[in-house]
N, C-alpha and C positions, 0 to 999 in steps of 0.2 A: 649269100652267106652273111649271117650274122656276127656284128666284130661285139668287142668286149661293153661299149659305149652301150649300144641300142640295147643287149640284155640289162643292164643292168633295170629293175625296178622299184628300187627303195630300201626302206626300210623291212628286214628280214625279222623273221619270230621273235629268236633269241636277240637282237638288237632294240625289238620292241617290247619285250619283257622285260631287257635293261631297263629301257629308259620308263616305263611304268613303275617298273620297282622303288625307282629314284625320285621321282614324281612323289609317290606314298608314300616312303622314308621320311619325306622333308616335308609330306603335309602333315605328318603325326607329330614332327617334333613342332611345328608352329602351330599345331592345334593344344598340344600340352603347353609349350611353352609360355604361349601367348599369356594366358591369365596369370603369370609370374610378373610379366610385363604390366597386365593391367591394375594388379593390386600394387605395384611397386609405384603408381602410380597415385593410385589413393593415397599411400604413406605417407607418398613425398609434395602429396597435397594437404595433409594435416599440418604433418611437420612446418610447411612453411605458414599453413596457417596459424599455429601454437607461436611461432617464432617472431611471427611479425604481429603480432600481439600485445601491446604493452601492459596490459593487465600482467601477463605473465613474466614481465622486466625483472619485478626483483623475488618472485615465486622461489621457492625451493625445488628442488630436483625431484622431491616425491609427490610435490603437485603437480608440477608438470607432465611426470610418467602416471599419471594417475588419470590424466583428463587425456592424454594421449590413446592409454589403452580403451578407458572410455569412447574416446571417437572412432579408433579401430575396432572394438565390438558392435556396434552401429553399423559397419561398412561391412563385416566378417571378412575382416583380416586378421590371417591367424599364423604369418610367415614371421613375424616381427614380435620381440616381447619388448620388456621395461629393463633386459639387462642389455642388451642392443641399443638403446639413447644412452648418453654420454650430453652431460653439459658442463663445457669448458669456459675456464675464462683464458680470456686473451686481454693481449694491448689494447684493442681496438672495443673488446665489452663479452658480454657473455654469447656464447657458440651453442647452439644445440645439432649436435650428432649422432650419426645412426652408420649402425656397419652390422651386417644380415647378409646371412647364408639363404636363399629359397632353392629349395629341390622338390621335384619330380619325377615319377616311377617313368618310365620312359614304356619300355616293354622288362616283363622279365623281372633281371636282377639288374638294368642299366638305367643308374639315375641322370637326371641333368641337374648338374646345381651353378647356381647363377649368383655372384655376389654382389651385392647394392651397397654402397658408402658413400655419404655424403654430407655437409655441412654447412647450416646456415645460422647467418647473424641473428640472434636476436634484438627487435628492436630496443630500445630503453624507453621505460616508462616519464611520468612528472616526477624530477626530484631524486632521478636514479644517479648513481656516483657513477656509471658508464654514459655519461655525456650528455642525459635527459633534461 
């Protein structure tokens, strides 16, 4: 006679259709999601290169979003505009900032939206009144 132990054989249909399901769920949202992630990357690889720039120290804010978007059309990033930078002054010198919404059609009518903010020093240029 066979007790409960020895029948058992694994993994059943409906327990393997679960776990498929959920498998494919989570590889659609990291196959969408992913390029949210990698162009957030590029941004925030301009951005810091705009920022540690002293060319750009005592630039105005319409220069600056101007060569911004310029870099970003080069790359085709199209998540991020010129009313999303922000450049602040602080104590310490001028701040270039960024704060962006990126979404994604997921399936359907369910998006994913992911928000990116962040802030980096700019450097000062020769002769800049921020510490150059």
């Amino acid at each position: 006679m066979y007790t409960s132990i020895e029948r058992q054989r694994g993994l059943g249909w409906f327990g393997m259709l679960l776990v498929f399901g959920v498998i494919g769920f989570l590889a659609v949202v990291v196959v969408k999601v992913g390029p949210l992630y990698m162009n957030h990357g590029t941004v925030l690889r301009v951005v810091k290169g705009v920022a540690d720039n002293p060319d750009f120290a005592n630039a105005d804010a319409g220069e600056i979003k101007k060569t911004l978007e310029r870099r970003w059309d080069i790359d085709y990033i199209n998540q991020i505009d010129d009313k999303d930078i922000k450049i602040k002054r602080t104590a310490k010198g001028r701040v270039l900032a960024y704060d962006y919404e990126a979404r994604v059609n997921l399936f359907y009518n369910v998006f994913v939206v992911v928000h990116f903010k962040d802030e980096h020093p700019m450097k000062p240029g020769a002769g800049s009144v921020d510490g150059g």
